[in-house]
C-alpha positions as CSV (number, residue, x, y, z in Angstrom):
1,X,4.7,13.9,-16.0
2,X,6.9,14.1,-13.1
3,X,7.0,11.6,-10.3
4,X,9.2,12.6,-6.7
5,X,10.5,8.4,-6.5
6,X,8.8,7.3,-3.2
7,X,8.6,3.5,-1.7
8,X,5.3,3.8,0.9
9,X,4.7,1.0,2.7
10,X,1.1,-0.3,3.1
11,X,0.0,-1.8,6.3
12,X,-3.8,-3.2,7.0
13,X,-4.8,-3.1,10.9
14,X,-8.0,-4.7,12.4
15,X,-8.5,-1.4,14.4
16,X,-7.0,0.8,11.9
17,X,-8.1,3.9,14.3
18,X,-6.6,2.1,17.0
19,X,-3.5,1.6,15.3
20,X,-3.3,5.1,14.1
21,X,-3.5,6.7,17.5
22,X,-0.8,4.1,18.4
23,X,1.7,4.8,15.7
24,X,1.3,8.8,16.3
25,X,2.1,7.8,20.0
26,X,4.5,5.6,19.9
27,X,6.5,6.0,16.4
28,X,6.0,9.6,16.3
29,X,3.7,9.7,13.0
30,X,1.6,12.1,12.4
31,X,-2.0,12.1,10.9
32,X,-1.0,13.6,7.2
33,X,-5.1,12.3,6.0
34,X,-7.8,9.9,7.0
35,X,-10.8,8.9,5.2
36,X,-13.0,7.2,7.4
37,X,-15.6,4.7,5.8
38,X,-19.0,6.6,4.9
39,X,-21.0,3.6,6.2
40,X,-18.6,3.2,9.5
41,X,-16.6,5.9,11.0
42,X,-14.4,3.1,13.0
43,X,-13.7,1.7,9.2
44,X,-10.7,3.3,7.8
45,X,-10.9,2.9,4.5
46,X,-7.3,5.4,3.9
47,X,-5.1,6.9,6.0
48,X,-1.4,8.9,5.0
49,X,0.3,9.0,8.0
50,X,3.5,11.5,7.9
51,X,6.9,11.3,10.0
52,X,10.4,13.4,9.2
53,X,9.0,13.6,5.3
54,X,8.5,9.8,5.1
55,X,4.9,8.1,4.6
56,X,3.0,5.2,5.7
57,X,-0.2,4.2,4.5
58,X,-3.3,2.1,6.2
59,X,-6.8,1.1,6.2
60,X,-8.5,-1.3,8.0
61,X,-8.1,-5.1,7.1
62,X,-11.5,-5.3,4.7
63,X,-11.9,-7.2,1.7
64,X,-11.7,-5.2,-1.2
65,X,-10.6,-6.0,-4.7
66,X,-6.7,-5.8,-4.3
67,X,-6.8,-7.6,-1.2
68,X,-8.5,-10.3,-2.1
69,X,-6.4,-11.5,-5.8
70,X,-3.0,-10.5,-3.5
71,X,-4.4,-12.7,-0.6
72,X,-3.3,-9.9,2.1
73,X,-3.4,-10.8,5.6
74,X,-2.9,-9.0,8.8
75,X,0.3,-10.4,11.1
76,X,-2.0,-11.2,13.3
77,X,-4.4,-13.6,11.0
78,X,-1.1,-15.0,9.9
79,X,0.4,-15.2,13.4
80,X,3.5,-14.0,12.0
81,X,5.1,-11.7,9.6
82,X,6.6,-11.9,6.0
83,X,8.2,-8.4,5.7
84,X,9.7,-5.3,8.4
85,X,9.4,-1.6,8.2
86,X,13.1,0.1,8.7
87,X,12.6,3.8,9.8
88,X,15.9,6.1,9.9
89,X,15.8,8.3,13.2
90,X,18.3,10.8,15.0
91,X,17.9,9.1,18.7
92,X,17.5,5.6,19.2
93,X,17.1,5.1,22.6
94,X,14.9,8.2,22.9
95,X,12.8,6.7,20.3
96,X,12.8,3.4,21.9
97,X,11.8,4.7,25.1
98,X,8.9,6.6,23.8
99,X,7.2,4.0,21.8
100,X,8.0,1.5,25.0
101,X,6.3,4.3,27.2
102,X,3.3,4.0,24.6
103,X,3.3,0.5,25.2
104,X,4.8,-0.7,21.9
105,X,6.1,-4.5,22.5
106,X,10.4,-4.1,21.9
107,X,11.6,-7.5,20.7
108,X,15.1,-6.2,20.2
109,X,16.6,-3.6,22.3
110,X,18.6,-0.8,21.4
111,X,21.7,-2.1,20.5
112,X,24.9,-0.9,17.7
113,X,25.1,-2.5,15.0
114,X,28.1,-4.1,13.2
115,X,27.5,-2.5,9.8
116,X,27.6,1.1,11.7
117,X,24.7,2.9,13.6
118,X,22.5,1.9,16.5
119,X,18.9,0.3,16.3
120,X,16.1,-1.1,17.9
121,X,12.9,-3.3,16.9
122,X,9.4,-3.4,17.9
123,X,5.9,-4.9,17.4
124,X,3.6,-2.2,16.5
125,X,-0.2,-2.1,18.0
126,X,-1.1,-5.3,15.7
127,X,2.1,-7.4,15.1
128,X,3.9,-5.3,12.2
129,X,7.9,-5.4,13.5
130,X,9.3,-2.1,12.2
131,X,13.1,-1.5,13.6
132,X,14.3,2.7,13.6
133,X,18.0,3.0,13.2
134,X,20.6,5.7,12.7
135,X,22.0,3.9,9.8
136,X,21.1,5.8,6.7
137,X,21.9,3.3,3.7
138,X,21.3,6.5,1.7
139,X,23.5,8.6,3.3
């Protein structure tokens, strides 16, 4: 069997709709699939969420068996973070101003970076810090 190698992040939102309209808006995702909850439509219980041929994956914070044994947590419930999403993008401070237009909370500005390119970083709609950056490691 053949497997394209892929590292997808997995994020769990409160408001997962919420948060999917925000990331669309402000990251410039796009909706690639979402399965709402059978019993409750405003229960995500999968989304794929697309941008530049990278993918990010959500639901909403609910207890199901994986979450529970790994003990996830929102950054919010934790009031904090223990990991950051890096996304690779052609225009920083386009970007930036976009997503800060959206009303996405930028807790470092656009600013180069001694290792080469230019970044920023931002709170997403619930607390997750993602940074974009023109610094491809894989380039």
């Amino acid at each position: 069997m053949s497997v394209t190698p892929a590292i997808i992040p997995v994020l769990r939102y409160a408001d997962a709709p919420a948060a999917i309209a925000f990331l669309c808006t402000a990251f410039g995702f796009e909706r690639h699939a979402v399965y709402p909850d059978p019993a409750d439509a405003n229960r995500i219980a999968h989304a794929e969420l697309r941008r530049a041929g990278q993918m990010v994956i959500l639901s909403t914070a609910m207890a199901t068996p994986f979450a529970e044994a790994a003990g996830m947590r929102t950054a919010e419930e934790i009031g904090g973070i223990t990991q950051a999403i890096y996304v690779v993008v052609d225009e920083v401070d386009r970007h930036a101003a976009v997503a800060q237009a959206a009303g996405a909370r930028i807790f470092l500005p656009p600013q180069d970076q001694s290792h080469g390119g230019r970044s920023y970083s931002v709170f997403d709609s619930e607390r997750n810090a993602w940074t974009f950056g023109s610094y491809d490691p894989l380039a």
